[in-house]
One Martini backbone bead per residue (centre of mass of N, CA, C, O) as a GRO file, in nm:
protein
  466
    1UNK     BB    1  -6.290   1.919  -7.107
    2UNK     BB    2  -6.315   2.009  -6.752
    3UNK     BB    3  -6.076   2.103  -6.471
    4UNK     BB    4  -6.175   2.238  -6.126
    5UNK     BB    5  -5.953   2.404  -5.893
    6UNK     BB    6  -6.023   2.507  -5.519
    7UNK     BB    7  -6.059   2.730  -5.271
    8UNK     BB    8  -6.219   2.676  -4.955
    9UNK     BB    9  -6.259   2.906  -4.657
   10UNK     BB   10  -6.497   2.782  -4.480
   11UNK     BB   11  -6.412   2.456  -4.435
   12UNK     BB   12  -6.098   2.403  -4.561
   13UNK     BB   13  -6.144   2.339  -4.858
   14UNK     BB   14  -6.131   2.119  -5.201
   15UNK     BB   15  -6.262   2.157  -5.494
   16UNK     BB   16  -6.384   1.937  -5.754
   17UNK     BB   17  -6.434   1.981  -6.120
   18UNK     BB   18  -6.641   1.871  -6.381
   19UNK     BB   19  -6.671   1.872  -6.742
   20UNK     BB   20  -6.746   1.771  -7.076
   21UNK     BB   21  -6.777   1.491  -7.046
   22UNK     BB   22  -6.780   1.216  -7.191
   23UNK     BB   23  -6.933   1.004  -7.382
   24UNK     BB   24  -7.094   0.789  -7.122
   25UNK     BB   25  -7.011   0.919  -6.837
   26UNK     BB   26  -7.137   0.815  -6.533
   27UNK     BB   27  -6.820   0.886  -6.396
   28UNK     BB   28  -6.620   0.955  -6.170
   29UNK     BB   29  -6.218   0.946  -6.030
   30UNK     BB   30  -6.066   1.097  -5.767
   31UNK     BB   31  -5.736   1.239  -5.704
   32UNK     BB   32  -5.438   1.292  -5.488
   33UNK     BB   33  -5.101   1.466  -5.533
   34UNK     BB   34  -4.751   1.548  -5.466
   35UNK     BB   35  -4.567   1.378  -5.720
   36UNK     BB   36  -4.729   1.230  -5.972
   37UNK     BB   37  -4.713   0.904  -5.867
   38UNK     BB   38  -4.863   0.922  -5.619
   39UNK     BB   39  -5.197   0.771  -5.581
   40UNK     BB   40  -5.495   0.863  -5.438
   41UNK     BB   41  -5.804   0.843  -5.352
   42UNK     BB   42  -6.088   1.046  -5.205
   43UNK     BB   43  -6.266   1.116  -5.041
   44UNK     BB   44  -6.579   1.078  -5.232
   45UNK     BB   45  -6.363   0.956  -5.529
   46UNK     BB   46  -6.464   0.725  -5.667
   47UNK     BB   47  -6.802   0.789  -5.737
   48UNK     BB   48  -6.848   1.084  -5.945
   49UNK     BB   49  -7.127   1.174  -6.045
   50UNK     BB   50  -7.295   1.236  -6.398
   51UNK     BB   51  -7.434   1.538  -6.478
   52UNK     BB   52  -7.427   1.641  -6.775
   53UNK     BB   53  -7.132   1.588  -6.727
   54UNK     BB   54  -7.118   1.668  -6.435
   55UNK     BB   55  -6.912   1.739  -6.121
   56UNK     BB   56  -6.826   1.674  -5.738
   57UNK     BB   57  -6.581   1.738  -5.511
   58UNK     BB   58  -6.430   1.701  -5.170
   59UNK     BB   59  -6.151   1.825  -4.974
   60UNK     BB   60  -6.013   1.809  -4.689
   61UNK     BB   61  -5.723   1.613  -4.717
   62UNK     BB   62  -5.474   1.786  -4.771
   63UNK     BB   63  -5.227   1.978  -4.803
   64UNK     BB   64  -5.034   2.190  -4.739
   65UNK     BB   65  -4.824   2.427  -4.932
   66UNK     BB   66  -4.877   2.221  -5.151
   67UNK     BB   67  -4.906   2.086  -5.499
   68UNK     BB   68  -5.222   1.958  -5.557
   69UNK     BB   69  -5.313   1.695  -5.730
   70UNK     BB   70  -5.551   1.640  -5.975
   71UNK     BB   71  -5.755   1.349  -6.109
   72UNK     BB   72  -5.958   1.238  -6.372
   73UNK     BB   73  -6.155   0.988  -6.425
   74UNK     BB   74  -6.350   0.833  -6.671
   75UNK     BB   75  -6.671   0.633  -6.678
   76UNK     BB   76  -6.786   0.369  -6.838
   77UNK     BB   77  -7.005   0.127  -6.696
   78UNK     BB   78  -7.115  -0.015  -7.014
   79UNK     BB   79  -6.872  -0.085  -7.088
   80UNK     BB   80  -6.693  -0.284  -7.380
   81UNK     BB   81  -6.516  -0.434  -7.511
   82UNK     BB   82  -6.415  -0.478  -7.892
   83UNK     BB   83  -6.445  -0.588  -8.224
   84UNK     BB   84  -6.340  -0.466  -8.526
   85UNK     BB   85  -6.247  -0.674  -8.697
   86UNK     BB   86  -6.014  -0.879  -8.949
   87UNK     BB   87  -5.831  -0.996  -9.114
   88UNK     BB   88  -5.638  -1.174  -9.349
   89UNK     BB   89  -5.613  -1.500  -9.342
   90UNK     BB   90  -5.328  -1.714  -9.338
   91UNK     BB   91  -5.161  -1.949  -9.531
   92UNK     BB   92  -4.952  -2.255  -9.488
   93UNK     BB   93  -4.620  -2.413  -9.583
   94UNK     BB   94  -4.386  -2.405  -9.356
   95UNK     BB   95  -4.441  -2.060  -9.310
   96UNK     BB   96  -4.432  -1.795  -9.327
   97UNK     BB   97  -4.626  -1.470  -9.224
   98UNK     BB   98  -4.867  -1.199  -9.299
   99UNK     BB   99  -5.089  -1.032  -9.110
  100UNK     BB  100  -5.301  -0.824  -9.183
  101UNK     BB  101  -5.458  -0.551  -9.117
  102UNK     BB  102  -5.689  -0.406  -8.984
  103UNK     BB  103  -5.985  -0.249  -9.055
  104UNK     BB  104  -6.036   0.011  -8.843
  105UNK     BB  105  -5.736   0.098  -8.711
  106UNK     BB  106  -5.624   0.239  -8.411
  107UNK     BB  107  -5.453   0.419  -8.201
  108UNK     BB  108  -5.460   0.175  -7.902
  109UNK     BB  109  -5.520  -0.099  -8.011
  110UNK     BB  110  -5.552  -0.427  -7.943
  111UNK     BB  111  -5.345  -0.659  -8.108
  112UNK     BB  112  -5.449  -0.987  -8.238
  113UNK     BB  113  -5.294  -1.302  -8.265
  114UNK     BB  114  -5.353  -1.601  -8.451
  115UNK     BB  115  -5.170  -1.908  -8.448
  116UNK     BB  116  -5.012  -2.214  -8.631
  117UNK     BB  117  -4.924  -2.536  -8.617
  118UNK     BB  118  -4.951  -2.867  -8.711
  119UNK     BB  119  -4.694  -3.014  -8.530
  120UNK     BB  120  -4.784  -3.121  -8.207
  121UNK     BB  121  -4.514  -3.097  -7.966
  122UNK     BB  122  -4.311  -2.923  -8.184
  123UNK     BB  123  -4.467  -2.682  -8.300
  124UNK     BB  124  -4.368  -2.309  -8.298
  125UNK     BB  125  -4.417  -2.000  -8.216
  126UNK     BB  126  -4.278  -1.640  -8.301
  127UNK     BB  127  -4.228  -1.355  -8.193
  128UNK     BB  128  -4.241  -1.042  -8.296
  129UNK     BB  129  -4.119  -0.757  -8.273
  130UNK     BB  130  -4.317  -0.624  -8.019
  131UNK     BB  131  -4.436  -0.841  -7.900
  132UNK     BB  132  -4.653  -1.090  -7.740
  133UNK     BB  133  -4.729  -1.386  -7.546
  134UNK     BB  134  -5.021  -1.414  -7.412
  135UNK     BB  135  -5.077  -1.696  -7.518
  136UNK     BB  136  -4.961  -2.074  -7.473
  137UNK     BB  137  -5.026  -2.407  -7.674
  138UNK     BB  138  -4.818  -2.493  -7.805
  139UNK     BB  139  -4.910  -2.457  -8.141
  140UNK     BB  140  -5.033  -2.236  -8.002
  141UNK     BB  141  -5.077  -1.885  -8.030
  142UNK     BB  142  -5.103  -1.552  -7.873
  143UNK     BB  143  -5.068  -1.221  -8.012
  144UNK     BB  144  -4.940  -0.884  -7.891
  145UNK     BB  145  -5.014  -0.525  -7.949
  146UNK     BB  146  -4.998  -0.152  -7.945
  147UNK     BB  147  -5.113   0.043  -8.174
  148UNK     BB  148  -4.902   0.216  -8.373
  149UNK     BB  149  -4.737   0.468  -8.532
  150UNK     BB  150  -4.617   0.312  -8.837
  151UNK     BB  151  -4.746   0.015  -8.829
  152UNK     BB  152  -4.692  -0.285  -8.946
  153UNK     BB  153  -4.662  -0.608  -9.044
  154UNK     BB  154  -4.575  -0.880  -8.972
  155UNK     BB  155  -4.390  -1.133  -8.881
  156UNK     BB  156  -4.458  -1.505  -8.881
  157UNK     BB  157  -4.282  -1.755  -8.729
  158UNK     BB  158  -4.137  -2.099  -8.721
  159UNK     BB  159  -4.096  -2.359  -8.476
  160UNK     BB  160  -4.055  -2.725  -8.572
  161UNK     BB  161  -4.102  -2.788  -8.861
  162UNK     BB  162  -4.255  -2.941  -9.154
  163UNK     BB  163  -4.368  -3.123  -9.402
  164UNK     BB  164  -4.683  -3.021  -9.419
  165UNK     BB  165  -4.708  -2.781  -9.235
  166UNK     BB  166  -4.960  -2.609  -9.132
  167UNK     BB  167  -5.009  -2.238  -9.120
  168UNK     BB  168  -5.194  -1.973  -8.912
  169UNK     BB  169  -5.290  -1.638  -8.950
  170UNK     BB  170  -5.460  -1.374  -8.762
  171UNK     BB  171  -5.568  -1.040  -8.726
  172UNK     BB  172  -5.778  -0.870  -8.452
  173UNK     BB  173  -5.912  -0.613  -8.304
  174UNK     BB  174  -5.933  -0.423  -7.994
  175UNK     BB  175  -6.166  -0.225  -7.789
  176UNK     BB  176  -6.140  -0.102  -7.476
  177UNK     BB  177  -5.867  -0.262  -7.337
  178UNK     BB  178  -5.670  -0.417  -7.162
  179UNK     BB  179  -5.321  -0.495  -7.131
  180UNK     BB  180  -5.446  -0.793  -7.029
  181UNK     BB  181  -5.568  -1.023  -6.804
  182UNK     BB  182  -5.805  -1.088  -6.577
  183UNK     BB  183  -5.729  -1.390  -6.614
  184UNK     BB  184  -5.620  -1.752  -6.659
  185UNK     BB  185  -5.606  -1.914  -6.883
  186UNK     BB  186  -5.793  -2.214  -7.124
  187UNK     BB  187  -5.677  -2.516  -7.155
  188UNK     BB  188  -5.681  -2.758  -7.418
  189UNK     BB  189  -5.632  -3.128  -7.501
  190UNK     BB  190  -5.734  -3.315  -7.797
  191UNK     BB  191  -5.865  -3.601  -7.869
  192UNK     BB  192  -5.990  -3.746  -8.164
  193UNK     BB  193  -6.195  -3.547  -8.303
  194UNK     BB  194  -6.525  -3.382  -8.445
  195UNK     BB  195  -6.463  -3.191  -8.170
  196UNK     BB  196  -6.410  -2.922  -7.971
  197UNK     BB  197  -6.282  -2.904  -7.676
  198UNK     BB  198  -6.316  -2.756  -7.354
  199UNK     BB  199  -6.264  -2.499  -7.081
  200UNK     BB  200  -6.412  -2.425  -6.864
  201UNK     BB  201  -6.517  -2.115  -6.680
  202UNK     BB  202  -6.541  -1.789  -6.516
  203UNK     BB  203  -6.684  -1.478  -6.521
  204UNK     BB  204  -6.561  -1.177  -6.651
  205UNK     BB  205  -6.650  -0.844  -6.551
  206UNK     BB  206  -6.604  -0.648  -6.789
  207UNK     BB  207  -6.543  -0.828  -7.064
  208UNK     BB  208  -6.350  -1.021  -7.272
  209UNK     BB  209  -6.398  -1.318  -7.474
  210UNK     BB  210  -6.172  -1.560  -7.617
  211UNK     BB  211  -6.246  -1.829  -7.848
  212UNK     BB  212  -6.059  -2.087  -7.943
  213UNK     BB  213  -6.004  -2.382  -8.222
  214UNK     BB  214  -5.778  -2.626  -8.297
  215UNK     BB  215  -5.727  -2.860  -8.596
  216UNK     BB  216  -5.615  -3.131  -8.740
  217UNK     BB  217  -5.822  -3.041  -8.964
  218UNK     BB  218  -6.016  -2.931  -9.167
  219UNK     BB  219  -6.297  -2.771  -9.296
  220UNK     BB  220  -6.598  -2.551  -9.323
  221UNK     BB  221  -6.711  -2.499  -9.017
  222UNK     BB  222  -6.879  -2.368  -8.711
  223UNK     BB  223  -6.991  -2.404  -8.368
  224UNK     BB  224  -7.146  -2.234  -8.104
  225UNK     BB  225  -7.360  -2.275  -7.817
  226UNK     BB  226  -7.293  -1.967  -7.785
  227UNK     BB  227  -7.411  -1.621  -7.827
  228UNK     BB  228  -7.169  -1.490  -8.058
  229UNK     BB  229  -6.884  -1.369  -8.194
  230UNK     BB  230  -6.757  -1.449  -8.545
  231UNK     BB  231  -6.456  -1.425  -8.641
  232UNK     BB  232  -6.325  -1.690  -8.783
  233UNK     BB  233  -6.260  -1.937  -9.051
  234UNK     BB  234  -6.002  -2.149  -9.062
  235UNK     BB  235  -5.860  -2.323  -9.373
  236UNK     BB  236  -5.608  -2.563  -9.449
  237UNK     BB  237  -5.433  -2.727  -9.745
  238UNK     BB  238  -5.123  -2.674  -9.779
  239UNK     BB  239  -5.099  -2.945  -9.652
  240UNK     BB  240  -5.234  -3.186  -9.424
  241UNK     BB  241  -5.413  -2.983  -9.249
  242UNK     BB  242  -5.603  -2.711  -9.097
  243UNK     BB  243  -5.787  -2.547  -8.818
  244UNK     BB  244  -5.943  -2.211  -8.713
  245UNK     BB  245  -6.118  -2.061  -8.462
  246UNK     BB  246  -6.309  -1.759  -8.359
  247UNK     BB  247  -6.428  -1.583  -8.065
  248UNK     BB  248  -6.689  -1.320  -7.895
  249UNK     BB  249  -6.757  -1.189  -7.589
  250UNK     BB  250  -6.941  -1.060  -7.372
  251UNK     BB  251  -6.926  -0.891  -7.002
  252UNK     BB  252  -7.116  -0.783  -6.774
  253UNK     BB  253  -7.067  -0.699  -6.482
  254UNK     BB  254  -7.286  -0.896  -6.377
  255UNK     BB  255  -7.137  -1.174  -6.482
  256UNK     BB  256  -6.979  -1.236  -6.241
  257UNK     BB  257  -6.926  -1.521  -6.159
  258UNK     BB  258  -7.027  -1.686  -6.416
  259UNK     BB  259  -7.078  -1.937  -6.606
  260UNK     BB  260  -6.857  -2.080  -6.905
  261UNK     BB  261  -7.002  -2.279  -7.169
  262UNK     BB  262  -6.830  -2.300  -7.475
  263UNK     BB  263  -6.857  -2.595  -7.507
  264UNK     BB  264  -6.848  -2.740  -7.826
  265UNK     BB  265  -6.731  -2.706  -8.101
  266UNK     BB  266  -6.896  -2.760  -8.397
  267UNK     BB  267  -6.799  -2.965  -8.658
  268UNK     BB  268  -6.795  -2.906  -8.980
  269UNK     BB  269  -6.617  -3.114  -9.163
  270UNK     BB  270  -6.380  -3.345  -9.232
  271UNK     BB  271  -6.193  -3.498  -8.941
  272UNK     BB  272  -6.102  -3.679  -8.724
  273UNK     BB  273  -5.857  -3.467  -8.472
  274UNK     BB  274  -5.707  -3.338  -8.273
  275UNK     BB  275  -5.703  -3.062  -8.044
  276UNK     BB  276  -5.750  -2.710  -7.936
  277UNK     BB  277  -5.867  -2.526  -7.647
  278UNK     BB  278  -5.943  -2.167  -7.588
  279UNK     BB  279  -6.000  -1.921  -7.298
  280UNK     BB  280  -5.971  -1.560  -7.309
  281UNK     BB  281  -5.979  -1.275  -7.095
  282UNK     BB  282  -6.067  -0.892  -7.099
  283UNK     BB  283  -6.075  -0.622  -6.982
  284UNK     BB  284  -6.129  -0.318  -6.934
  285UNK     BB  285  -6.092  -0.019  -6.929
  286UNK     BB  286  -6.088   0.240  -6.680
  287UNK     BB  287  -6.073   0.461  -6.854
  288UNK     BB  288  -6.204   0.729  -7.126
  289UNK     BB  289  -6.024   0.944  -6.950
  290UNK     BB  290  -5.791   1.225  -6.849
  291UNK     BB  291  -5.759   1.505  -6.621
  292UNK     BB  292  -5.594   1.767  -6.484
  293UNK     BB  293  -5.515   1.968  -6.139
  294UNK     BB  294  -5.433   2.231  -5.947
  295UNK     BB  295  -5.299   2.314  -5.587
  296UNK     BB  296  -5.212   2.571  -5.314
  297UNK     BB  297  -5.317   2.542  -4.996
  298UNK     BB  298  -5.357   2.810  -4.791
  299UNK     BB  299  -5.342   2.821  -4.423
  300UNK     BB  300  -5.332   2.996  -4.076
  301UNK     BB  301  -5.499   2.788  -3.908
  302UNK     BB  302  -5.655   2.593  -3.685
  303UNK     BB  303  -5.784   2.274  -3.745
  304UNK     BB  304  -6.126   2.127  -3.678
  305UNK     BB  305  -6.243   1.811  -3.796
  306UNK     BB  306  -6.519   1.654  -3.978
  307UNK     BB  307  -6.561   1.363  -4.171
  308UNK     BB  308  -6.886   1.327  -4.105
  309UNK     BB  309  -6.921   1.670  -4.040
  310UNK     BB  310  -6.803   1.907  -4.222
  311UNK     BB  311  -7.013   2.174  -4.113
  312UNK     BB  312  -6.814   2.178  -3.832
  313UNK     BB  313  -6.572   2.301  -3.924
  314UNK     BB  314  -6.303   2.465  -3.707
  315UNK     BB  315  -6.146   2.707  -3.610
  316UNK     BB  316  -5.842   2.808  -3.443
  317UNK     BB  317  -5.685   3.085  -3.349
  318UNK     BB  318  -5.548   2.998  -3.063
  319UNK     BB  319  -5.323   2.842  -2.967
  320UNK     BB  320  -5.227   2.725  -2.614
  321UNK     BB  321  -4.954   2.563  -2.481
  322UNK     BB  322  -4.737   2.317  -2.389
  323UNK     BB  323  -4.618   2.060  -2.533
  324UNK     BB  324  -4.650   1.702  -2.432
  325UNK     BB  325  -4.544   1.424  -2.622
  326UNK     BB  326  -4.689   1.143  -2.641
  327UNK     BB  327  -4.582   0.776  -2.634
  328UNK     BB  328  -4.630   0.489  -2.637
  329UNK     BB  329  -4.565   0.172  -2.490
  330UNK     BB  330  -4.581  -0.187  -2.602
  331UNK     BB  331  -4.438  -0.323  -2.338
  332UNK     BB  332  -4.256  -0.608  -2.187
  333UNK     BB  333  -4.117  -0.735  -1.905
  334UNK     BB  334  -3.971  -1.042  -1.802
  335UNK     BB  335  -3.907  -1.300  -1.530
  336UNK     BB  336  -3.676  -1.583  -1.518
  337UNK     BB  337  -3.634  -1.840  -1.412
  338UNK     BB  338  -3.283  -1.921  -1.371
  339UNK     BB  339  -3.267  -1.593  -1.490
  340UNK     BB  340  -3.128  -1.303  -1.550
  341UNK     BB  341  -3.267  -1.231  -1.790
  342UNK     BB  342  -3.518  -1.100  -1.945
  343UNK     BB  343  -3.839  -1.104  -2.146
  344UNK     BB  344  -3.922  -0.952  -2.418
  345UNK     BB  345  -4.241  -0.785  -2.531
  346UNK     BB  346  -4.330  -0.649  -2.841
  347UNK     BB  347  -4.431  -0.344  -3.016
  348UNK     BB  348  -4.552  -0.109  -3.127
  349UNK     BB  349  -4.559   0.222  -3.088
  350UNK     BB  350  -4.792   0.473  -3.041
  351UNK     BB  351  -4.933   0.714  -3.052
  352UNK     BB  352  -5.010   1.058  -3.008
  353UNK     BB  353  -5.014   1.252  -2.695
  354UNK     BB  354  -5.164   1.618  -2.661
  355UNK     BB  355  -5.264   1.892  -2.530
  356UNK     BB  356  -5.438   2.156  -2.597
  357UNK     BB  357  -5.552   2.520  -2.643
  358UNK     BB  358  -5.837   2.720  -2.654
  359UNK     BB  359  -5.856   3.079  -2.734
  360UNK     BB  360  -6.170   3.186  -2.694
  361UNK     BB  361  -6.321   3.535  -2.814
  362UNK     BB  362  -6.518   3.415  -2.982
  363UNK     BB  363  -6.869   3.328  -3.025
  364UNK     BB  364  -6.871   3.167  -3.249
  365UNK     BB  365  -6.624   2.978  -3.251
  366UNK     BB  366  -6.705   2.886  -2.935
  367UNK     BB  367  -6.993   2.739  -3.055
  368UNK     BB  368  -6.819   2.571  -3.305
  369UNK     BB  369  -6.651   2.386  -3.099
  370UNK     BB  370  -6.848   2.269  -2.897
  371UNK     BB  371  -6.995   2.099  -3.108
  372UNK     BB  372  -6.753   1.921  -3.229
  373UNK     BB  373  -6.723   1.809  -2.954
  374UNK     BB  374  -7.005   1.700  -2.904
  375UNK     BB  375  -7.004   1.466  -3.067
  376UNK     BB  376  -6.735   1.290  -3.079
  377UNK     BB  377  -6.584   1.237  -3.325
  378UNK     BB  378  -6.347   1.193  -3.508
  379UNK     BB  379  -6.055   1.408  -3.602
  380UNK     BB  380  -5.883   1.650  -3.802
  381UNK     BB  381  -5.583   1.796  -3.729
  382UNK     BB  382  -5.531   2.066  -3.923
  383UNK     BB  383  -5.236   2.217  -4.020
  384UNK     BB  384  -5.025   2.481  -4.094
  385UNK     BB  385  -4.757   2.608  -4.265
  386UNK     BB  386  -4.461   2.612  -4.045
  387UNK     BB  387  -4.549   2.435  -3.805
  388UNK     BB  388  -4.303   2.274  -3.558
  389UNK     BB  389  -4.554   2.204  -3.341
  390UNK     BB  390  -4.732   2.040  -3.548
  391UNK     BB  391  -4.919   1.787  -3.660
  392UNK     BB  392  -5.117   1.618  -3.878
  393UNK     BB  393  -5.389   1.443  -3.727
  394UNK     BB  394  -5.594   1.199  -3.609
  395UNK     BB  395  -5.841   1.202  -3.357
  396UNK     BB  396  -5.953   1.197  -2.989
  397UNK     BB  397  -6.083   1.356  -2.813
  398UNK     BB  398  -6.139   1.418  -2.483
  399UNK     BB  399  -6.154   1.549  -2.197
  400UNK     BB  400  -6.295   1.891  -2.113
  401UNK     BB  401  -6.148   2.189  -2.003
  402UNK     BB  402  -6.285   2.510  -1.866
  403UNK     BB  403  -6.154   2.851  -1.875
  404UNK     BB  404  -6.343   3.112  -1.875
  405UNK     BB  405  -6.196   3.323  -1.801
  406UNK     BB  406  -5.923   3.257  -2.034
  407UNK     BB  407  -6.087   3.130  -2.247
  408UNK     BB  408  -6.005   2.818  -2.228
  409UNK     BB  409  -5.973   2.514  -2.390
  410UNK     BB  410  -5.889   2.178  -2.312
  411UNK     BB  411  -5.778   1.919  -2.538
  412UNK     BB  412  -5.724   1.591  -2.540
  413UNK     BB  413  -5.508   1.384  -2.743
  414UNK     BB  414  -5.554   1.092  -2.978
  415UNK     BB  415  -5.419   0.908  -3.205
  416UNK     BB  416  -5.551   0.792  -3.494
  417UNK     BB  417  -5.678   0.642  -3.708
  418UNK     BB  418  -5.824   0.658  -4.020
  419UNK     BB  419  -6.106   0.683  -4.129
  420UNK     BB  420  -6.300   0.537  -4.350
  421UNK     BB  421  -6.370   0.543  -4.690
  422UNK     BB  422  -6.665   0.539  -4.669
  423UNK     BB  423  -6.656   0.797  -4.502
  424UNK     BB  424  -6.877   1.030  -4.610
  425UNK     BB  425  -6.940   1.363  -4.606
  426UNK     BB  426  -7.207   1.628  -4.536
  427UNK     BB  427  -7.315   1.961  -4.555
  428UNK     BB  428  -7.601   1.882  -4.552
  429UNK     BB  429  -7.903   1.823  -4.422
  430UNK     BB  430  -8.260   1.765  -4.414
  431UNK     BB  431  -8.312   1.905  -4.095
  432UNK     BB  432  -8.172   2.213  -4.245
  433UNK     BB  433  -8.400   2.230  -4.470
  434UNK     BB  434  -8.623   2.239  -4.251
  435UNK     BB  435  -8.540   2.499  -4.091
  436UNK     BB  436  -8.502   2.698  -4.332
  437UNK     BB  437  -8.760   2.628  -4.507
  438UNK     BB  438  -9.109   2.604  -4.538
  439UNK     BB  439  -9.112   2.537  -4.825
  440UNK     BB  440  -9.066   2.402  -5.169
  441UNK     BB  441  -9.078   2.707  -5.280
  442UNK     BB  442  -8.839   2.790  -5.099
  443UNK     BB  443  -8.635   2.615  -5.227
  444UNK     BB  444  -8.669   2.649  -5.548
  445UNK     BB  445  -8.571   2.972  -5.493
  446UNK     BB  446  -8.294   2.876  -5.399
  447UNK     BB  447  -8.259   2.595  -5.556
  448UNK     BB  448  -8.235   2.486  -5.869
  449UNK     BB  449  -8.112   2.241  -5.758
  450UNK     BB  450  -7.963   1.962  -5.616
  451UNK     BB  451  -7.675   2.004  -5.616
  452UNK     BB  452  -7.718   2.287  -5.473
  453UNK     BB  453  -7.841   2.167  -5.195
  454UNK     BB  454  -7.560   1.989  -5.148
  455UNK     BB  455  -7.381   2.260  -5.156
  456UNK     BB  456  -7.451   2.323  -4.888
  457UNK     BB  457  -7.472   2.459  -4.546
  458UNK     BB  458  -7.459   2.374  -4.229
  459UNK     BB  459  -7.581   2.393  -3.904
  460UNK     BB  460  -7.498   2.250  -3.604
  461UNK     BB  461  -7.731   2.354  -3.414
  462UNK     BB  462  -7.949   2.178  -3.597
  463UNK     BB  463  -7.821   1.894  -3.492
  464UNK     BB  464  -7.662   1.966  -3.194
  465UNK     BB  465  -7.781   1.982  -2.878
  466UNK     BB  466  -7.649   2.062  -2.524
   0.00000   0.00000   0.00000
């Protein structure tokens, strides 16, 4: 994997580019920190598609003159948890338990134990140093550990036992999966019946389902109504008898809200008994791997960015003209019959504004400042480093007004909040490319990929005139 952070002074950004991404890579998603702690996802950095394992995406809003973080984070769109496998299940007669790890458990998978006492209202599970309780419903509980190095096989207690109270415990590996519910388990507890019933639930996409169902006598099997993997069958004759099942599904995100209706287990052998049904679901982990890149760009002229067409962006060479900051008051003072004083309503204060002026003597970036101003679109005003009178802000030009003579443009701006995250440029548009090539040939022999098309820079004179 490799991930390389550049600064492009042509429009002002920074490159963030990723290669030889994990096998299975759909995408990834990438961020970008000035201190490490907090992470923001970047314009246009939600989803950077992976073609051959490679993406790219541009940063127009970086901070200038700190070392700005980039965070890559890979995600396999169609991955899902899934179970390693189950060690051998322990049973015992009101007694501690020893559930051995799962064979290929490796570090960082999450260890879940399905635990149970039989004497259901008094008898409950306790957590060993480490573990944390996942779910718990009465005499019913799953242990959660994420696997480290060094960790052995936990000692499982139990609270509130009673002689002939059958012990249950068992663990199972699951990989690629979040420390955390979906959503939250749905639990039932069941008059003696010779099946197990549950309570329906609704489908987390992208999750790993796991059903338990627990029953106060032997059995032989289980079976579920629908087609999922069987974790495994355990019946305990050491007490007065016990059994326990569970069961694991997939759901690809698709299947997000939709019905899931796993219940009743049917049970063969052994007698109606009270039972208890379990089912929670774990979500898919968000990233595949992760890995960092910085840089500290830094520019010394004022930008004017166009955020939905970057191809716009123009620095200003010279600006000119003494700064007057307005914010207006959003607040109203009224007199009340009867009262000396009046009553204030009051609300947050405005942005900024104030008029800037640009010396423009160079006649491309007159022309390019033009164009700019001539879309209308709102801007970020993006300051170099060490400036103390002007501050980087999303704004609205209004009317501009122009002095031939001295060559200069007057701007008045209007601080906005900033564009929606929907909001994404392209530096080039298909307008631009049909201006350039006269033929598919000659499109071909410039540009060898299609990445390579949309990496181009547009003119703004071909996109808007006038």
């Amino acid at each position: 994997m490799t991930v390389s952070v550049t600064y492009l002074s042509d429009l002002n950004r920074v490159k963030v580019s990723y290669s030889s991404a994990p096998a299975g890579t759909d995408y990834a998603f990438v961020e970008r920190s000035v201190d490490g702690i907090r992470w923001s996802t970047i314009r246009g950095g939600e989803q950077v598609v992976a073609a051959s394992g490679a993406g790219s995406v541009y940063d127009y809003e970086f901070t200038p003159g700190v070392s700005n973080q980039y965070r890559v984070s890979y995600v396999d769109a169609d991955l899902l948890p899934s179970i390693i496998g189950p060690g051998t299940a322990q049973t015992g007669n009101n007694t501690s338990l020893v559930p051995p790890h799962p064979a290929s458990l490796a570090v960082g998978d999450w260890k879940l134990i399905a635990a149970s006492i039989r004497n259901s209202g008094a008898g409950t599970v306790n957590a060993p140093a480490g573990w944390t309780k996942l779910v718990e419903t009465g005499n019913v509980c799953v242990l959660a550990r994420v696997h480290q190095a060094g960790d052995t096989a936990p000692t499982v207690t139990f609270a509130g036992g009673v002689a002939n109270a059958d012990t249950i415990a068992q663990m199972v590996a699951v990989r690629n999966s979040q420390i955390k519910l979906s959503s939250a388990a749905a639990l039932q507890l069941n008059g003696a019946a010779q099946d197990i019933a549950g309570v329906a639930a609704t489908r987390d996409g992208g999750a790993l389902a796991i059903q338990i169902g627990w029953k106060q006598d032997d059995f032989t099997s289980s079976s579920s109504p629908l087609t999922a993997l069987k974790i495994a069958d355990i019946s305990s004759t050491a007490g007065d008898d016990a059994g326990m099942a569970w069961y694991a599904y997939g759901f690809p995100a698709a299947n997000e809200g939709l019905p899931f209706l796993p219940w009743p287990l049917t049970i063969t052998g052994g007698a109606p008994a009270i039972s208890r049904g379990i089912t929670f679901q774990l979500p898919v982990i968000e990233y595949l791997s992760r890995e960092t890149g910085s840089i500290t760009p830094t520019f010394t002229k004022v930008w004017i960015k166009n955020i939905a067409r970057p191809y716009m962006n123009t620095a200003v060479s010279t600006p000119v003209g003494e700064l007057s900051i307005k914010q207006d008051a959003r607040a109203g003072v009224f007199p009340i019959k009867g009262r000396s004083l009046p009553v204030a309503v009051t609300d947050l204060r405005g942005g900024k504004s104030y008029t800037i002026g640009a010396q423009v003597t160079d006649a491309n970036e007159r022309d390019r400042l033009k164009q700019i101003l001539q879309a209308g679109d709102p801007v970020l005003l993006h300051i170099p480093p060490g400036n103390i009178r002007l501050a980087s802000m999303y704004a609205v030009i209004g009317d501009i007004e122009y002095d031939d003579e001295a060559s200069i443009m007057w701007m008045p701006l209007t601080e906005v909040a900033a564009p929606a995250a929907s909001i994404v440029g392209a530096t080039v548009l298909w307008q631009d490319i049909v201006n350039t090539y006269a033929t598919w040939t000659d499109l071909i022999a410039a540009k060898a990929t299609w990445a390579d098309v949309l990496a181009s820079v547009g003119d703004p004179t071909d996109i808007i005139t006038g």
